[in-house]
KESEVO-175792 format. One record per residue: residue number from 1; residue in three letters; y, z, x of N, C-alpha, C in turn. Coordinates in nm, 3 decimals. Atoms other than C-alpha are relative to their C-alpha. Layout:
KESEVO-175792
   n res    n_c2    n_c3    n_c1   ca_c2   ca_c3   ca_c1    c_c2    c_c3    c_c1
 NUM Ala       Y       Z       X       Y       Z       X       Y       Z       X
...
end
This chain:
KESEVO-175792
   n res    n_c2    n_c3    n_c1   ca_c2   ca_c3   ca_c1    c_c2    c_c3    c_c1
   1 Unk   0.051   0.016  -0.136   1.492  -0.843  -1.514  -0.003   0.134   0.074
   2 Unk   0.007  -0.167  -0.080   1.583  -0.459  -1.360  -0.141   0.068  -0.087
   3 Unk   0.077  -0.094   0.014   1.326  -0.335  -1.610  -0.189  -0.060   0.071
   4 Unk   0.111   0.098  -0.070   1.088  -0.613  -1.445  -0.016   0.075   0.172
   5 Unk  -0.073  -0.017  -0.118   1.221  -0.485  -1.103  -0.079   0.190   0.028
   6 Unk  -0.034  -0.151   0.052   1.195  -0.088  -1.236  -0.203  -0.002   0.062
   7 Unk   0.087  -0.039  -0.007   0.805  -0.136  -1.309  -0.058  -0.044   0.153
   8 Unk   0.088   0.095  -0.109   0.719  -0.346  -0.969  -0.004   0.126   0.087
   9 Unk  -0.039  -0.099  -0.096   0.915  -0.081  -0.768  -0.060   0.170  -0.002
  10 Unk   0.046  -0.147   0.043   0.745   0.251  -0.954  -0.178  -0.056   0.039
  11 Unk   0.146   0.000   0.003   0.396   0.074  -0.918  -0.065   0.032  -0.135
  12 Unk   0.016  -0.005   0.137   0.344   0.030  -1.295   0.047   0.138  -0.080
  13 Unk  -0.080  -0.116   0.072   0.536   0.343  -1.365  -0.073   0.130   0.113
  14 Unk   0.082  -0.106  -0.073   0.307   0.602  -1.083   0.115   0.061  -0.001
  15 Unk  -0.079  -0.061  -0.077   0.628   0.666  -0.936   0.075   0.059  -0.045
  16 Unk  -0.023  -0.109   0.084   0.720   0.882  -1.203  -0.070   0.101  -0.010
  17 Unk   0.064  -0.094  -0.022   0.478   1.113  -1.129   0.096   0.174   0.030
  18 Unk  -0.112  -0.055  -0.083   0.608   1.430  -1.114  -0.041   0.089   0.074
  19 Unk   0.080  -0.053  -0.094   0.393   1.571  -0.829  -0.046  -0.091   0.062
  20 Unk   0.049   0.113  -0.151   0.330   1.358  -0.527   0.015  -0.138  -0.040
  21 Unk  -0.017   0.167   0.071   0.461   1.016  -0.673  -0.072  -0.086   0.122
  22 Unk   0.022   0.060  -0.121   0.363   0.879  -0.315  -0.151  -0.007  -0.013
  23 Unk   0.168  -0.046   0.036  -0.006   0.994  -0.375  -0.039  -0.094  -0.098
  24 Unk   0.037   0.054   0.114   0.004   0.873  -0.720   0.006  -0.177   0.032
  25 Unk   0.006   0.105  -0.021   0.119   0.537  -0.635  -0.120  -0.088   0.080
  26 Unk   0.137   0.037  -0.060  -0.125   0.530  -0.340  -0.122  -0.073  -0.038
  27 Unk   0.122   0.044   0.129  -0.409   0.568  -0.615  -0.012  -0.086  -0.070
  28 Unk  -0.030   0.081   0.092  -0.275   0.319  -0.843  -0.042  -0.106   0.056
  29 Unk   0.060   0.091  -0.096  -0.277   0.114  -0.547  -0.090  -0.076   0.008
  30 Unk   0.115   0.081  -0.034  -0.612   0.135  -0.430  -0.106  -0.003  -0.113
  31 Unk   0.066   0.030   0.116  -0.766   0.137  -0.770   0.006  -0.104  -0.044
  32 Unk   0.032   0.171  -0.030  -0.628  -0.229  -0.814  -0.055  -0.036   0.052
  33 Unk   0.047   0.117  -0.067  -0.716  -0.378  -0.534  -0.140   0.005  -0.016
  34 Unk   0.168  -0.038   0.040  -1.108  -0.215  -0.597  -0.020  -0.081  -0.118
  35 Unk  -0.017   0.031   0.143  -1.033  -0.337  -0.934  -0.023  -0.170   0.032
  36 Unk  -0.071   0.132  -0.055  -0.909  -0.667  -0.802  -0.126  -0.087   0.052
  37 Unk   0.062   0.061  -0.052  -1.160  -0.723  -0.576  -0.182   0.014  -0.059
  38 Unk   0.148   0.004   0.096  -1.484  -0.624  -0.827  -0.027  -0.106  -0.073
  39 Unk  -0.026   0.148   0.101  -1.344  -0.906  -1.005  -0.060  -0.128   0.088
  40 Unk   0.072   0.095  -0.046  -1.375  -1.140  -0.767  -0.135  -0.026   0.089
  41 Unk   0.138  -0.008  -0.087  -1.714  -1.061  -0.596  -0.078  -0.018  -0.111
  42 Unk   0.146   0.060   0.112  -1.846  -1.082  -0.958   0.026  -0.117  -0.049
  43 Unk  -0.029   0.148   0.010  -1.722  -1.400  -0.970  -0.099  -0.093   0.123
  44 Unk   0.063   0.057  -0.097  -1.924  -1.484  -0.661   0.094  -0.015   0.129
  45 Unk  -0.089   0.017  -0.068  -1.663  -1.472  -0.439  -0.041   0.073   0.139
  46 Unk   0.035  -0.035  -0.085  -1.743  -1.438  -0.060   0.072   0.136   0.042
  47 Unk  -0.051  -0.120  -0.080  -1.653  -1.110   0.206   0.155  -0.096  -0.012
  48 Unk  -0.089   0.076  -0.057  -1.457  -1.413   0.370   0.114  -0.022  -0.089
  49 Unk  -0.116   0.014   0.091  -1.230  -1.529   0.058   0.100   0.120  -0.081
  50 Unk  -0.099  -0.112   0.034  -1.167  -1.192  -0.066   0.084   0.032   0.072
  51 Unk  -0.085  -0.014  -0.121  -1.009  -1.119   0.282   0.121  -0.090   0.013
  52 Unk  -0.124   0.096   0.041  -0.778  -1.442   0.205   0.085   0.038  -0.089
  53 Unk  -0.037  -0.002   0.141  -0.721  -1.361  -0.133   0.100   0.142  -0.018
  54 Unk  -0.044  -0.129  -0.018  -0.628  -1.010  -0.007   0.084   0.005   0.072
  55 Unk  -0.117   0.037  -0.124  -0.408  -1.089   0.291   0.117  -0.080  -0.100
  56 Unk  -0.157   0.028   0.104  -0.198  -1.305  -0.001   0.022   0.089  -0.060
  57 Unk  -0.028  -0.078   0.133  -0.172  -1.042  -0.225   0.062   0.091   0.038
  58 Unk  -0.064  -0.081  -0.086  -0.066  -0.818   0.042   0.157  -0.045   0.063
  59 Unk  -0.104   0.018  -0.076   0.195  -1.059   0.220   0.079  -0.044  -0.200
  60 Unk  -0.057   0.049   0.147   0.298  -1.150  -0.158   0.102   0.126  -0.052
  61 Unk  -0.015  -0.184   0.008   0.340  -0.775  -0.261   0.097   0.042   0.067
  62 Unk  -0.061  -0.033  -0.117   0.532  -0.721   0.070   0.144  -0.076  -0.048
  63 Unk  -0.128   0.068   0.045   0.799  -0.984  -0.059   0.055   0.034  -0.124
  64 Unk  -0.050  -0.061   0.160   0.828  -0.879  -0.440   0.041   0.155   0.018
  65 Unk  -0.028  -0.135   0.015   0.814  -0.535  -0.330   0.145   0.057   0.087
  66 Unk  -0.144  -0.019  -0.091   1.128  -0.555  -0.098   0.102  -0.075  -0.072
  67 Unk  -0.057  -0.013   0.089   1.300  -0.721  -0.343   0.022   0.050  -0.113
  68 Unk  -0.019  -0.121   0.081   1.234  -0.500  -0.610   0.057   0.151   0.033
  69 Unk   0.016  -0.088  -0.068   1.307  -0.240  -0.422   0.200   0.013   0.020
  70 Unk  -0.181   0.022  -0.040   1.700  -0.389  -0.315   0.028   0.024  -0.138
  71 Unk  -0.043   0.003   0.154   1.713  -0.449  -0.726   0.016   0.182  -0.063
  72 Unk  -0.031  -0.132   0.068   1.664  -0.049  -0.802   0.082   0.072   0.107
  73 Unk  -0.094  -0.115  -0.041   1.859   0.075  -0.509   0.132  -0.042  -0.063
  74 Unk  -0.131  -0.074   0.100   2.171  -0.041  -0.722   0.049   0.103  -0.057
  75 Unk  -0.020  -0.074   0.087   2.094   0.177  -0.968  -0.076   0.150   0.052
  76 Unk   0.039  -0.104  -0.057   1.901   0.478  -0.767  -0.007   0.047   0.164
  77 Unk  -0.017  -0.067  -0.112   1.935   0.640  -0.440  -0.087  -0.081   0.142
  78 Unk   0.126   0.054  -0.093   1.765   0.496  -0.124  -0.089   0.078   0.024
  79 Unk   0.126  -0.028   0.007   1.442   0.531  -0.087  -0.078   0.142  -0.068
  80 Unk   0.064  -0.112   0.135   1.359   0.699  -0.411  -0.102   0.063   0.039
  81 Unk   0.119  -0.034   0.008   1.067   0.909  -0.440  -0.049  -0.109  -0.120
  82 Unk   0.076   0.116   0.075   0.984   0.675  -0.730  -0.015  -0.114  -0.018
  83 Unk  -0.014   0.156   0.001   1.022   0.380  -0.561  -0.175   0.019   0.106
  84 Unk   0.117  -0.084  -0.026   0.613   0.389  -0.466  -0.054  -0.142   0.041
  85 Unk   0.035   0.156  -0.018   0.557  -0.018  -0.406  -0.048  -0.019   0.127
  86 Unk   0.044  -0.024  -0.146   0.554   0.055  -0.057  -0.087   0.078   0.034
  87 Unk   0.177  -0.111  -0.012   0.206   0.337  -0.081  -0.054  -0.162  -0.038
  88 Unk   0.110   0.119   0.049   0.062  -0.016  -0.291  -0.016  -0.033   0.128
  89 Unk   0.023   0.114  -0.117   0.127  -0.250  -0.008  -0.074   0.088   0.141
  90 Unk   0.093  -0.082  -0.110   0.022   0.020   0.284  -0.129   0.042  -0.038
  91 Unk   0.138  -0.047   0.037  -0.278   0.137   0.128  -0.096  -0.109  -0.016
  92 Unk   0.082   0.166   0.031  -0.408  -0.248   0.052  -0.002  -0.058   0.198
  93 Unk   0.027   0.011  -0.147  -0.337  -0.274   0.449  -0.144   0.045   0.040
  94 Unk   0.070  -0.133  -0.047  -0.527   0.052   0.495  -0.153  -0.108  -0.012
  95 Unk   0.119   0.065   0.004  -0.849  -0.142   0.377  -0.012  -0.121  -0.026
  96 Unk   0.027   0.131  -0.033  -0.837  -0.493   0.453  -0.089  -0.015   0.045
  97 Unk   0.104   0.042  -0.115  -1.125  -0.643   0.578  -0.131   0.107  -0.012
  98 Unk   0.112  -0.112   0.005  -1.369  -0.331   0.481  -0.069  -0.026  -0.056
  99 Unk   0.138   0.063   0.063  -1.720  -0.404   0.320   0.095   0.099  -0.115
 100 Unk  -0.015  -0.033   0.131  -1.665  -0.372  -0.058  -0.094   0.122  -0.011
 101 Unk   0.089  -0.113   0.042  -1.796  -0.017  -0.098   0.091   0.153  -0.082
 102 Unk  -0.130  -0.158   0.007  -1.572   0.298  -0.253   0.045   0.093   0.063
 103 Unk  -0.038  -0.100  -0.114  -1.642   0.504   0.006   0.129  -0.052   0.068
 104 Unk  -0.127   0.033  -0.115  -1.393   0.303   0.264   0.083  -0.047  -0.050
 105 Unk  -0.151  -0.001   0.048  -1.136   0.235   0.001   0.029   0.164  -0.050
 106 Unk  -0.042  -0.144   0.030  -1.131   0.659  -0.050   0.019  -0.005   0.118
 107 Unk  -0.036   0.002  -0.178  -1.135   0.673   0.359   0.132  -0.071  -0.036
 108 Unk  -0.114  -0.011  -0.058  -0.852   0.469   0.394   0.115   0.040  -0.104
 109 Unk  -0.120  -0.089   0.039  -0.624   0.636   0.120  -0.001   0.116   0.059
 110 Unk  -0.006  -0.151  -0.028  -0.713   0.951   0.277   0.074  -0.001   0.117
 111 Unk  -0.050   0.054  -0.110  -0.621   0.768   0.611   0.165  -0.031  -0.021
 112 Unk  -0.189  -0.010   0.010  -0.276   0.645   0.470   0.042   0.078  -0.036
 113 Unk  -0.119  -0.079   0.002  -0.150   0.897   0.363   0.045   0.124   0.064
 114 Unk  -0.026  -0.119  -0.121  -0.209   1.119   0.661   0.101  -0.073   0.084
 115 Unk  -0.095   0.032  -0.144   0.000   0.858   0.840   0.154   0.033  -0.085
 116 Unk  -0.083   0.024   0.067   0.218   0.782   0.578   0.094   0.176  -0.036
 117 Unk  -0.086  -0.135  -0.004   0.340   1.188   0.565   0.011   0.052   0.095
 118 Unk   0.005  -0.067  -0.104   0.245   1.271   0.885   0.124  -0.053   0.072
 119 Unk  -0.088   0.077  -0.057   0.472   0.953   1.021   0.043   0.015   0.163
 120 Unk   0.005   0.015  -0.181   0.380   0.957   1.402   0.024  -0.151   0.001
 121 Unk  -0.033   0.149  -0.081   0.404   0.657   1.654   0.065  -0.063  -0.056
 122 Unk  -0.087   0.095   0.030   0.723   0.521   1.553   0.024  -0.037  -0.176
 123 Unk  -0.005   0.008   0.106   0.661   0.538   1.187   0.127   0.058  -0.046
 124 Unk  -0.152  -0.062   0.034   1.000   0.799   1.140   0.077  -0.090   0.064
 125 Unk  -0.140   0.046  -0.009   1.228   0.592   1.336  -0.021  -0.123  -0.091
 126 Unk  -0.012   0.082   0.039   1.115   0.288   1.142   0.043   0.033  -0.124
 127 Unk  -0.054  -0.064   0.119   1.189   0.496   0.825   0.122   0.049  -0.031
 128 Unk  -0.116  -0.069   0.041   1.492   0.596   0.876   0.133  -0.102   0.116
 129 Unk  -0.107   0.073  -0.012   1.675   0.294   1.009   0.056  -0.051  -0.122
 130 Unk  -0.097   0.060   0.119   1.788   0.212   0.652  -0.008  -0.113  -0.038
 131 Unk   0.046   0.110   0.029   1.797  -0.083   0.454  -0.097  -0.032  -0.093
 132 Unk   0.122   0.054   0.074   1.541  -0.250   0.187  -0.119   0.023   0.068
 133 Unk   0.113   0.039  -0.107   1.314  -0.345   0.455  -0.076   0.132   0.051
 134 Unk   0.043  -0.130  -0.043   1.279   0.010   0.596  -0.109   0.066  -0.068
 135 Unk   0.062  -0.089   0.101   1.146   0.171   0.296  -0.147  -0.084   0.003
 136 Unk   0.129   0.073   0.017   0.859  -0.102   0.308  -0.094   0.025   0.111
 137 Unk   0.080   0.009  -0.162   0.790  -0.113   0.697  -0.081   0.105   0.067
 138 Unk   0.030  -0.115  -0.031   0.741   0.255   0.732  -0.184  -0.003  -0.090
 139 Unk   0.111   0.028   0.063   0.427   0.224   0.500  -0.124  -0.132   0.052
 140 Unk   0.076   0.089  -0.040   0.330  -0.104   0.660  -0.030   0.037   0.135
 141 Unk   0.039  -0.048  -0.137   0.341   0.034   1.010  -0.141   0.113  -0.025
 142 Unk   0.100  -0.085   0.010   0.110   0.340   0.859  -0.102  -0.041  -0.093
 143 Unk   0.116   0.080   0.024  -0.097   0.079   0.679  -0.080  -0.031   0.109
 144 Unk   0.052   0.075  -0.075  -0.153  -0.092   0.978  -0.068   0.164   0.099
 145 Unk   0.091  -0.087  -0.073  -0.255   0.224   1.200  -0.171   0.053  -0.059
 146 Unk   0.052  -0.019   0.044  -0.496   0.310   0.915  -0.095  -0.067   0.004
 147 Unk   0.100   0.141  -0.035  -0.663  -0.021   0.930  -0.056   0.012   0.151
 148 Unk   0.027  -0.023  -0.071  -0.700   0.033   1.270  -0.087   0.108   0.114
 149 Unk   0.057  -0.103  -0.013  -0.823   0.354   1.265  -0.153  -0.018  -0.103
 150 Unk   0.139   0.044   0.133  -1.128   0.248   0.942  -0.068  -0.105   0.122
 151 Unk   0.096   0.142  -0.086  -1.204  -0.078   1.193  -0.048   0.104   0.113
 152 Unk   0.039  -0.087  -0.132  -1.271   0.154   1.506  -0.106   0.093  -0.073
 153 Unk   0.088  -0.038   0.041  -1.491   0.386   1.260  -0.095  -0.043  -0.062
 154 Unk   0.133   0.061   0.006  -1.660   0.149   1.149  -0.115  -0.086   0.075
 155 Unk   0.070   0.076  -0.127  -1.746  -0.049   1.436  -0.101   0.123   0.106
 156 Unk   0.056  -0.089  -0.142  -1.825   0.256   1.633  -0.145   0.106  -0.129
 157 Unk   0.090  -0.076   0.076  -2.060   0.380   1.294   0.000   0.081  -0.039
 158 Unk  -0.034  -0.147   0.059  -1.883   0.653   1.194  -0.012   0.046  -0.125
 159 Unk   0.003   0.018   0.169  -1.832   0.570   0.846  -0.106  -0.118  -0.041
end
């Protein structure tokens, strides 16, 4: 079960990277969910259901990945660099809801991970209250700005 735990928490192993594991994971990330969601649009699958299908996979993710996460800080340090589960789940934020195109799943990795290192508006103190949860929230808070920042450029026609 830890080596079950090991791969959830590395993001199929990214987070062994040994240059920007955070990056790498990112990628891994949003190359699933592109992946993920090619699948089901060639299945016929609406905007609308992918957006369901994606919001579970996200709040799903969010729960496995915070328990995987308690399971390797036994055995490694808090908030590893190669614990990377938390880039998946923020970066699948990052482009929720965006027309299936590549461009705006490259936008919003480029988007998370300016928040996700930059870590304005509240993103550092949420990172560094400690805890399982922390290591996740900090990524979901700079998911969620990201998303917020892609919806405003796209509404306003930027992208």
């Amino acid at each position: 079960m830890v080596r079950l735990h090991k791969i959830i928490a590395t993001a199929l192993g990214s987070g062994y990277a040994p240059i920007a594991p955070g990056t790498a994971g990112s990628i891994v990330g949003i190359i699933l969910l592109y992946a993920i969601n090619y699948c089901f649009y060639s299945f016929g699958a609406t905007a609308y259901m992918v957006s369901w299908l994606d919001m579970s996979a996200i709040i799903l993710m969010l729960f496995v990945g915070v328990k995987s996460i308690k399971e390797v800080h036994k055995f490694w340090e808090h908030d590893a660099g190669k614990i990377v589960i938390d880039e998946v789940v923020g970066v699948w934020i990052a482009v929720f809801a965006m027309p299936f195109q590549w461009q705006y799943y490259l936008y919003a990795l480029i988007l998370f991970r300016f928040f996700d290192i930059a870590k304005p508006l509240f993103i550092r103190r949420v990172d560094k209250m400690g805890g399982d949860w922390s290591v996740m929230l900090d990524d979901v808070l700079a998911g969620v700005y990201s998303l917020i920042v892609m919806q405003l450029l796209y509404y306003l026609n930027i992208i």
